[in-house]
C-alpha positions, 0 to 999 in steps of 0.5 A: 432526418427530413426527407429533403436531407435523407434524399440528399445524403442518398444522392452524395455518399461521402456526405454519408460517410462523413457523418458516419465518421462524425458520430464514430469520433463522438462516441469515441470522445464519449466513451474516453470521457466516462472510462477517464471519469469511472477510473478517477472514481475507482483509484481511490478505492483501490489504494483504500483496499491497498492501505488496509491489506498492508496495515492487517497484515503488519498487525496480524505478523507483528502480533502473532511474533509478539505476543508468544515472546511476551508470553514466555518473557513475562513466564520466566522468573526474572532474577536468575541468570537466564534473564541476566544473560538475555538482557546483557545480550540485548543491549550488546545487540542494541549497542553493535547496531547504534555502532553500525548506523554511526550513532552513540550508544547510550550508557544503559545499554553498555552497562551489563545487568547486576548478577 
């Protein structure tokens, strides 16, 4: 400020009010425009994290379920009537499902296993 406007705005204190509110609303301004830029830049990475803890856990739950089913299945002997039993009953099951959601079942899935 000059002398000549620092000793007007002494002499009109709304004039000094005024330009009080003028930089209040200016920073404001400022401060939306840099929380608005700093989210856009944030987002991203939120649904990046997001994206990968959903695929880690899917992965680990399916793999912790699968693998010690493909572990016992692949260390029973297949022909007894144990694993004739469970494959009939898998294409039933199969079977009833494509029933309920109104699709055909196919032919493989009604025919039972050979004893």
């Amino acid at each position: 400020m000059t002398q000549d406007s620092a000793s007007s705005a002494a002499r009109d204190p709304l004039a000094s009010v005024a330009d009080a509110m003028q930089a209040a609303a200016s920073s404001v301004t400022q401060g939306a425009t840099a929380a608005r830029q700093a989210a856009e830049k944030a987002l991203p990475s939120v649904g990046m994290f997001a994206n990968r803890f959903l695929y880690t856990t899917c992965y680990a739950v399916s793999y912790g379920v699968v693998f010690p089913l493909a572990l016992v299945a692949l260390s029973v002997p297949q022909n007894n009537p144990l694993v004739h039993g469970m494959i009939d009953g898998s294409r039933a099951a199969r079977s009833k499902v494509d029933e309920m959601l109104g699709g055909t079942p196919s032919a493989a899935a009604e025919a039972p296993a050979a004893v």
